[in-house]
DSSP file (Angstrom, degrees, kcal/mol; ACC not computed):
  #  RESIDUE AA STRUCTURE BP1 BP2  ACC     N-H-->O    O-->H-N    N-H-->O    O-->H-N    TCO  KAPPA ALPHA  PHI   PSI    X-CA   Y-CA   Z-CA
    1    1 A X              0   0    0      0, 0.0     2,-0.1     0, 0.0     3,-0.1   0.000 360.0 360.0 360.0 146.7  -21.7  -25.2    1.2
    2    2 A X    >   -     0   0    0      1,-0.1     3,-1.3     4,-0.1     0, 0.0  -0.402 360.0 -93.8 -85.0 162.3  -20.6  -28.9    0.5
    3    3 A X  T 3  S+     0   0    0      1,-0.2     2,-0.8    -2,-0.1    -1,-0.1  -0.312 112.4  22.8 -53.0 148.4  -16.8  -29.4   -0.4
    4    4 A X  T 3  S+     0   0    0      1,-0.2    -1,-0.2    -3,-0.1    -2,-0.0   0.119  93.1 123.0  90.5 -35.0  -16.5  -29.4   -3.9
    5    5 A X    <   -     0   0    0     -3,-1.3     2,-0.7    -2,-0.8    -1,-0.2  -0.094  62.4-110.0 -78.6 175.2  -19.6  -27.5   -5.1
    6    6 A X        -     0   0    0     -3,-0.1    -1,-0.1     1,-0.1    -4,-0.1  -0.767  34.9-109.4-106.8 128.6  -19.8  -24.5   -7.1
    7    7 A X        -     0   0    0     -2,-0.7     2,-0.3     1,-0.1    -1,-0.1   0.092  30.4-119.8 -38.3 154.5  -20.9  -21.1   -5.4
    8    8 A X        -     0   0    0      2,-0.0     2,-0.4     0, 0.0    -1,-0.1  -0.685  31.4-154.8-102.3 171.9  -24.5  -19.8   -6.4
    9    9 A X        -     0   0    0     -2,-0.3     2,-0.4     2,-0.0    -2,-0.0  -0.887   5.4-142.5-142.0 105.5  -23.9  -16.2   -8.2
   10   10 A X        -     0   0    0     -2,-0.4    -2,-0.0     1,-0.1     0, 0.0  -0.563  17.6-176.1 -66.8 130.0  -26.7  -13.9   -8.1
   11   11 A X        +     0   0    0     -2,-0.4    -1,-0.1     2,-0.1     2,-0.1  -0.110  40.1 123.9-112.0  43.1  -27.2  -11.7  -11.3
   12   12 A X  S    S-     0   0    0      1,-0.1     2,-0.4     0, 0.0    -2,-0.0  -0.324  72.0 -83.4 -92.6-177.1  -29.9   -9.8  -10.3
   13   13 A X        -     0   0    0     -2,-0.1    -1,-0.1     0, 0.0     2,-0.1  -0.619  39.7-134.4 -80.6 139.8  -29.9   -6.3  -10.3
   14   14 A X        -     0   0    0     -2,-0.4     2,-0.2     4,-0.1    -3,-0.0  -0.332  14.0-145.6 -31.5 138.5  -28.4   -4.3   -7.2
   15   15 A X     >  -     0   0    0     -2,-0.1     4,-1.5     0, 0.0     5,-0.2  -0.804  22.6-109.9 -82.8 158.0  -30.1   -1.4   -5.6
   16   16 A X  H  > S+     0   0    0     -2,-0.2     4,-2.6     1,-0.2     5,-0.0   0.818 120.8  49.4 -49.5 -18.4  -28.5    1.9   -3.9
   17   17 A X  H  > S+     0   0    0      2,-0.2     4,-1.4     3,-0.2     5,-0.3   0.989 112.3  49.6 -82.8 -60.5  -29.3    1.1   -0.7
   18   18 A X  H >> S+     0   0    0      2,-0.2     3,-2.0     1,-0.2     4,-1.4   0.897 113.1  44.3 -33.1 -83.1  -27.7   -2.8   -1.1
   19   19 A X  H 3X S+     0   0    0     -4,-1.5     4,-3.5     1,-0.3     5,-0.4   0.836 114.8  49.1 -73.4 -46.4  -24.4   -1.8   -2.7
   20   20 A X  H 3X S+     0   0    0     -4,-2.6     4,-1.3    -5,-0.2    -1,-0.3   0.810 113.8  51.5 -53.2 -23.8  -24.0    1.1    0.1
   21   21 A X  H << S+     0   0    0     -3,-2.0    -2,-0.2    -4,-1.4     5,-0.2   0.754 110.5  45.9 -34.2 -58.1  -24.9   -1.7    2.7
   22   22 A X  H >X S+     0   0    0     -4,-1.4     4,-6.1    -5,-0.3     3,-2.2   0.942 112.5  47.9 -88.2 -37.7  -22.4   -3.8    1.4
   23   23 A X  H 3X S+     0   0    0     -4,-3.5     4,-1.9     1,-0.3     5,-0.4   0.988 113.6  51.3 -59.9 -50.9  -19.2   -1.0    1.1
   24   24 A X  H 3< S+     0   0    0     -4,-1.3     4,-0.3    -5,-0.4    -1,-0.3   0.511 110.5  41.7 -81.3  24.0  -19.9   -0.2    4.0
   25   25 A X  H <4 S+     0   0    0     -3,-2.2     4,-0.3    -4,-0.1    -1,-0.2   0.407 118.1  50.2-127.1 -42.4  -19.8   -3.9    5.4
   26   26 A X  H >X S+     0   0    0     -4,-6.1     3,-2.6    -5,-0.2     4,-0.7   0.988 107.4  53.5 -68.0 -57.7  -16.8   -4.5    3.4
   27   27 A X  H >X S+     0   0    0     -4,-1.9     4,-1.7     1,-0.3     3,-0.8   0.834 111.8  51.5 -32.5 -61.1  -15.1   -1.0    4.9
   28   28 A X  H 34 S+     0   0    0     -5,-0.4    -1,-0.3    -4,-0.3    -2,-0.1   0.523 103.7  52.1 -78.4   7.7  -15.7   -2.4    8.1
   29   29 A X  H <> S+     0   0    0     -3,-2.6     4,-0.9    -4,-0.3    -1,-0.3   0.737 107.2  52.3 -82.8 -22.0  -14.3   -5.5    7.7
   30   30 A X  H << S+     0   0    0     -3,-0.8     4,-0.3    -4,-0.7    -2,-0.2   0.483 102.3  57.5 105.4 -56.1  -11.4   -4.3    6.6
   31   31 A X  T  X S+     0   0    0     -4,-1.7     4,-1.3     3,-0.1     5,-0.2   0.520 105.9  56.0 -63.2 -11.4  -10.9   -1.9    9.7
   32   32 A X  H >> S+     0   0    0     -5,-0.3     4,-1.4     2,-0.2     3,-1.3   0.860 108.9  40.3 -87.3 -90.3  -11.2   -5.0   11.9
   33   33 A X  H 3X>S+     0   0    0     -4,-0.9     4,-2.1     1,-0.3     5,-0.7   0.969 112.2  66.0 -79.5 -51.1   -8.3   -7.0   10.4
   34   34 A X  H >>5S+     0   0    0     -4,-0.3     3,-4.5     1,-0.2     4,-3.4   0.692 108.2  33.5 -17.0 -86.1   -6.8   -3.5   10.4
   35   35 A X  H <X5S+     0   0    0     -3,-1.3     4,-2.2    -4,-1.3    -1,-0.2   0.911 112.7  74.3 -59.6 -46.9   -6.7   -3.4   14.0
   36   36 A X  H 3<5S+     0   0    0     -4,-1.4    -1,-0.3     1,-0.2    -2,-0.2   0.761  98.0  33.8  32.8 -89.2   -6.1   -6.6   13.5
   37   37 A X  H XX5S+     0   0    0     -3,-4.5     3,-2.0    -4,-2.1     4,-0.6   0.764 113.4  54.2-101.8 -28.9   -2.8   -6.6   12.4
   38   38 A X  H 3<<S+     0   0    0     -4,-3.4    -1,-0.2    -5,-0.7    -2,-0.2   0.720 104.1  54.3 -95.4  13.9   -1.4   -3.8   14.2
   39   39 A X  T 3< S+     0   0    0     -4,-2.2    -1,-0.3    -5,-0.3    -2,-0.2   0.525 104.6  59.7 -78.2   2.4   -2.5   -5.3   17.6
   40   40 A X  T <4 S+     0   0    0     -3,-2.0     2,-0.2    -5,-0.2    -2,-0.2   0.429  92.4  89.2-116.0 -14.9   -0.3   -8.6   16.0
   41   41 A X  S  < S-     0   0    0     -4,-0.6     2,-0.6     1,-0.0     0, 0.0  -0.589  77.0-134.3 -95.6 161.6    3.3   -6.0   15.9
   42   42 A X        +     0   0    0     -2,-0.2    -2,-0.1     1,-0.1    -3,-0.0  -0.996  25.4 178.9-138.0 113.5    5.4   -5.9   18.9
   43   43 A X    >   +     0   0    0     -2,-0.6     3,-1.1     1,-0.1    -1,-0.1   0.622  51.7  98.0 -37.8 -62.4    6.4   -2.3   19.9
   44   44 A X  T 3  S+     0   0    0      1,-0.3    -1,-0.1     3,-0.0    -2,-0.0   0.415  73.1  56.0 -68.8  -0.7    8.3   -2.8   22.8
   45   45 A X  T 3  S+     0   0    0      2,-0.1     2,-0.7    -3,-0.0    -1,-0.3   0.074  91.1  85.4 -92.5  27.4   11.8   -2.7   21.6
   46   46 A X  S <  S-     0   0    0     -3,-1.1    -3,-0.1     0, 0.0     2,-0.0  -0.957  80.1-140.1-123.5 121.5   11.1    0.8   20.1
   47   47 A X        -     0   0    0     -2,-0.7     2,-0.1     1,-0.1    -2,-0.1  -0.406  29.7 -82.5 -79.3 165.6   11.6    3.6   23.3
   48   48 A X        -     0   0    0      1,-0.1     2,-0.4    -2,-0.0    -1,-0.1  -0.324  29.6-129.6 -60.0 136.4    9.4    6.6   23.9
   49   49 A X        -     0   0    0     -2,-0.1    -1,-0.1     1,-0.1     5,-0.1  -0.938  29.1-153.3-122.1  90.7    9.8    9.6   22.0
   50   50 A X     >  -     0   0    0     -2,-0.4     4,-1.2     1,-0.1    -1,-0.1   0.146  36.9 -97.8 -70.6-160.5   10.0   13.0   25.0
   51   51 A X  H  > S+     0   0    0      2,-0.2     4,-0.8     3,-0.1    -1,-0.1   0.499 121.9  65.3 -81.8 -23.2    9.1   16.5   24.1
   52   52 A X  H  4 S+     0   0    0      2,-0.2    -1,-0.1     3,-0.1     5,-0.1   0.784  98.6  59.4-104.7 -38.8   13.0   17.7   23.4
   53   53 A X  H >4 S+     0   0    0      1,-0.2     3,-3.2     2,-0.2    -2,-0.2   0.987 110.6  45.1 -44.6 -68.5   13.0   14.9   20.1
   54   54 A X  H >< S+     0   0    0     -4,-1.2     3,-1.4     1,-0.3    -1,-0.2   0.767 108.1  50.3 -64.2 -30.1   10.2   16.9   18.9
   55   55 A X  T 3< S+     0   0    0     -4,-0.8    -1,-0.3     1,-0.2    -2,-0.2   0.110 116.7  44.4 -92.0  37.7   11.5   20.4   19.3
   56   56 A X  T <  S+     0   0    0     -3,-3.2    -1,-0.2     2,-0.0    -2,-0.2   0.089  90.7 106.0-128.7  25.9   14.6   19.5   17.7
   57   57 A X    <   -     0   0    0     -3,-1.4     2,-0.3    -4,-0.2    -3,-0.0  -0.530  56.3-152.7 -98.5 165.6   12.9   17.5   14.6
   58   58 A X        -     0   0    0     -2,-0.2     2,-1.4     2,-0.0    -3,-0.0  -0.990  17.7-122.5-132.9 128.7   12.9   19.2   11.3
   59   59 A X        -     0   0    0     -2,-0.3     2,-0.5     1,-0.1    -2,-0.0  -0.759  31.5-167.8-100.4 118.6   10.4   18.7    8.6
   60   60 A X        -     0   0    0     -2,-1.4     2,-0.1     0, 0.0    -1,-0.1  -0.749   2.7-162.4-109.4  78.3   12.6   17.6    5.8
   61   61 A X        -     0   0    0     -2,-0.5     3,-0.1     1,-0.1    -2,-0.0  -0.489  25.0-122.3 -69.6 135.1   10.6   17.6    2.3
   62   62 A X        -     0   0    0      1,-0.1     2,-0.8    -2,-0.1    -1,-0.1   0.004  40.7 -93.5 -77.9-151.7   12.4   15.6   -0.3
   63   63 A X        -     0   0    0      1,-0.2    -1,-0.1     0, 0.0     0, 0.0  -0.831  48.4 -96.3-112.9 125.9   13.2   17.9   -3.6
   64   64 A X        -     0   0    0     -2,-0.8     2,-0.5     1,-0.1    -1,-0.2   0.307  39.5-119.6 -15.4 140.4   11.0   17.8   -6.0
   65   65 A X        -     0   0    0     -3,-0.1     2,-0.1     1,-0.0    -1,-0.1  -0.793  17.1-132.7-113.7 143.1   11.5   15.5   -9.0
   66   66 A X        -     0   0    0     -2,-0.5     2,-0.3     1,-0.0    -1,-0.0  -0.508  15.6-128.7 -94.0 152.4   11.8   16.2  -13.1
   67   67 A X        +     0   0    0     -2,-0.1     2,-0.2     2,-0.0    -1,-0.0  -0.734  39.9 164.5 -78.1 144.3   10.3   14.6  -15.6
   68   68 A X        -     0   0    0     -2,-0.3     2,-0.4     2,-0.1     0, 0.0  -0.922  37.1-129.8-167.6 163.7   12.9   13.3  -18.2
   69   69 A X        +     0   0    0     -2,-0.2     2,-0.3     2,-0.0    -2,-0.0  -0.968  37.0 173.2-118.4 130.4   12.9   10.7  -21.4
   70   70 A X        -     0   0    0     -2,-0.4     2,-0.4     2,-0.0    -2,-0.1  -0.918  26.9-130.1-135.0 153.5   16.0    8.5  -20.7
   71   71 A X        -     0   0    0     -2,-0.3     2,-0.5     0, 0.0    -2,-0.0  -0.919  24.0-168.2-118.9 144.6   16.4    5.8  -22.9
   72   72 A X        -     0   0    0     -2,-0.4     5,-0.1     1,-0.0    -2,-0.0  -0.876  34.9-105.6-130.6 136.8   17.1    2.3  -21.6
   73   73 A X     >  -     0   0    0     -2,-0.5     4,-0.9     1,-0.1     3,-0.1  -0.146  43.7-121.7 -43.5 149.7   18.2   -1.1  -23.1
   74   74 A X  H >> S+     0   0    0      2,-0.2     3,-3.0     1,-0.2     4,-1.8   0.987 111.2  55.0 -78.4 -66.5   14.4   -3.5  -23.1
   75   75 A X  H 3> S+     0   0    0      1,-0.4     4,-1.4     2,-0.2    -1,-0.2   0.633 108.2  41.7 -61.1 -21.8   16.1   -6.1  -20.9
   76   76 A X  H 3> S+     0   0    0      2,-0.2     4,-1.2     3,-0.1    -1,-0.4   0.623 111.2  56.2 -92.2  -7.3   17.1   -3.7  -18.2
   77   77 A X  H <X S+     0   0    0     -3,-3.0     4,-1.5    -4,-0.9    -2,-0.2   0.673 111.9  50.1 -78.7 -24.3   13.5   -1.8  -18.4
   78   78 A X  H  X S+     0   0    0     -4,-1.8     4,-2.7     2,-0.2    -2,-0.2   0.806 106.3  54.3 -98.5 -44.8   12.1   -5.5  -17.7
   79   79 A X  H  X S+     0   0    0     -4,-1.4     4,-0.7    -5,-0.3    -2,-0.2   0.998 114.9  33.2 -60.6 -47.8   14.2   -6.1  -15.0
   80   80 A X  H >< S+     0   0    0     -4,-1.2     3,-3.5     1,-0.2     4,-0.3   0.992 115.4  63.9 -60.4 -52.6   13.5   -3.2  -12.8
   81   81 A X  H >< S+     0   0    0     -4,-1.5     3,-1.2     1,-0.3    -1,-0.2   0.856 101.6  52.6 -14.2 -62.4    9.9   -3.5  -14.3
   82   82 A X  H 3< S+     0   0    0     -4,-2.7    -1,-0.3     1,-0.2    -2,-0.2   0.560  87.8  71.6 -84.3   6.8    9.7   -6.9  -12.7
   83   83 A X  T << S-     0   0    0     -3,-3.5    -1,-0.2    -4,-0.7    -2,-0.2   0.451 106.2-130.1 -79.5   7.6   10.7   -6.1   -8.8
   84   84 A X    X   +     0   0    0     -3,-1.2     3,-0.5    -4,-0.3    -1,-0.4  -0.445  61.2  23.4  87.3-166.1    7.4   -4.6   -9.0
   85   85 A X  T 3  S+     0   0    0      1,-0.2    -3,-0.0    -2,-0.1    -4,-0.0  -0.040 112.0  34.8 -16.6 115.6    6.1   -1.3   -8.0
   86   86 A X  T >>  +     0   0    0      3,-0.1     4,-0.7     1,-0.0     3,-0.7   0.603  60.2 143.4 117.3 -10.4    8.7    1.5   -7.8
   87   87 A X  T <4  +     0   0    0     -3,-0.5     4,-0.3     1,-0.3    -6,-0.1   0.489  68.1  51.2 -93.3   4.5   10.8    0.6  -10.4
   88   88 A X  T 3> S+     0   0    0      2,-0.2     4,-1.0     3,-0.1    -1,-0.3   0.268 112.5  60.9 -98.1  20.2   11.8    4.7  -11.9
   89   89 A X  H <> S+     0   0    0     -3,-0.7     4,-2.8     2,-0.1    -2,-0.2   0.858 106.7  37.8 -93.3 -31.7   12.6    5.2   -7.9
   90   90 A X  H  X S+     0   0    0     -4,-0.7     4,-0.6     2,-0.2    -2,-0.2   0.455 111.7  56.0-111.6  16.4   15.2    2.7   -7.7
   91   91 A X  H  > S+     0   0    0     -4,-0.3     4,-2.7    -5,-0.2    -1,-0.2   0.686 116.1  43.6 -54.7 -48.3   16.6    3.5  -11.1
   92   92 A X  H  X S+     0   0    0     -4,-1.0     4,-1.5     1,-0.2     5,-0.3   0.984 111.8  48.5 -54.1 -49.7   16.9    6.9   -9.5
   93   93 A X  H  X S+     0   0    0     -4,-2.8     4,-1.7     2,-0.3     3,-0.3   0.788 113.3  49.9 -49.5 -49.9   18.1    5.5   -6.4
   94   94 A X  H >< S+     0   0    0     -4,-0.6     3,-1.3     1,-0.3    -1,-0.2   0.997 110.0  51.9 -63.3 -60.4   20.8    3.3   -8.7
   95   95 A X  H 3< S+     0   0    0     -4,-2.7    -2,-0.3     1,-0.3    -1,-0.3   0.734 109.5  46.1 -65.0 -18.0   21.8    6.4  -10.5
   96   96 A X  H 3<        0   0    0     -4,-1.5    -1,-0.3    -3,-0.3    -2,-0.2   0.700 360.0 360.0 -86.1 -26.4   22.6    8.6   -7.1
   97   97 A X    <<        0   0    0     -4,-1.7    -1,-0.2    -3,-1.3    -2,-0.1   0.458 360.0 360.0 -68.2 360.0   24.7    5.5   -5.6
């Protein structure tokens, strides 16, 4: 495609066979930069983990959480709002500190 031009955009109709052909062409693109990225992370400052770590690990589920209506000032609902994702965790997280 030349610099500057505009992509052509097909609107024709789809078939099953195409759109499964193409998920699954996207899925595996997707598992390649996958592998990707965690061949790209550097490990080696993290040690090996024996057999005596694991029979003294504990599976520690946290405690369940309630639903509740708290009411909150706009401008502080908009701040947390805007750190993104997450934001009634670290209002819990504020209120336990």
């Amino acid at each position: 495609m030349e610099a500057g031009s505009d992509p052509i955009i097909s609107v024709r109709k789809t078939n099953r066979r195409e759109e499964t052909h193409c998920q699954e062409a996207v899925a595996d693109e997707l598992d390649k930069e996958l592998m990707r990225s965690r061949q790209a992370i550097d490990t080696s400052d993290i040690p090996e983990q024996g057999n005596a770590f694991f029979k003294r690990a504990r599976l520690r589920l946290p405690e369940p959480k309630t639903a509740v209506t708290i009411r909150l000032d706009q401008q502080v609902l908009k701040w947390f709002k805007a750190k993104g994702p997450g934001y009634q965790t670290r209002i819990n997280a504020l209120l336990k500190a």
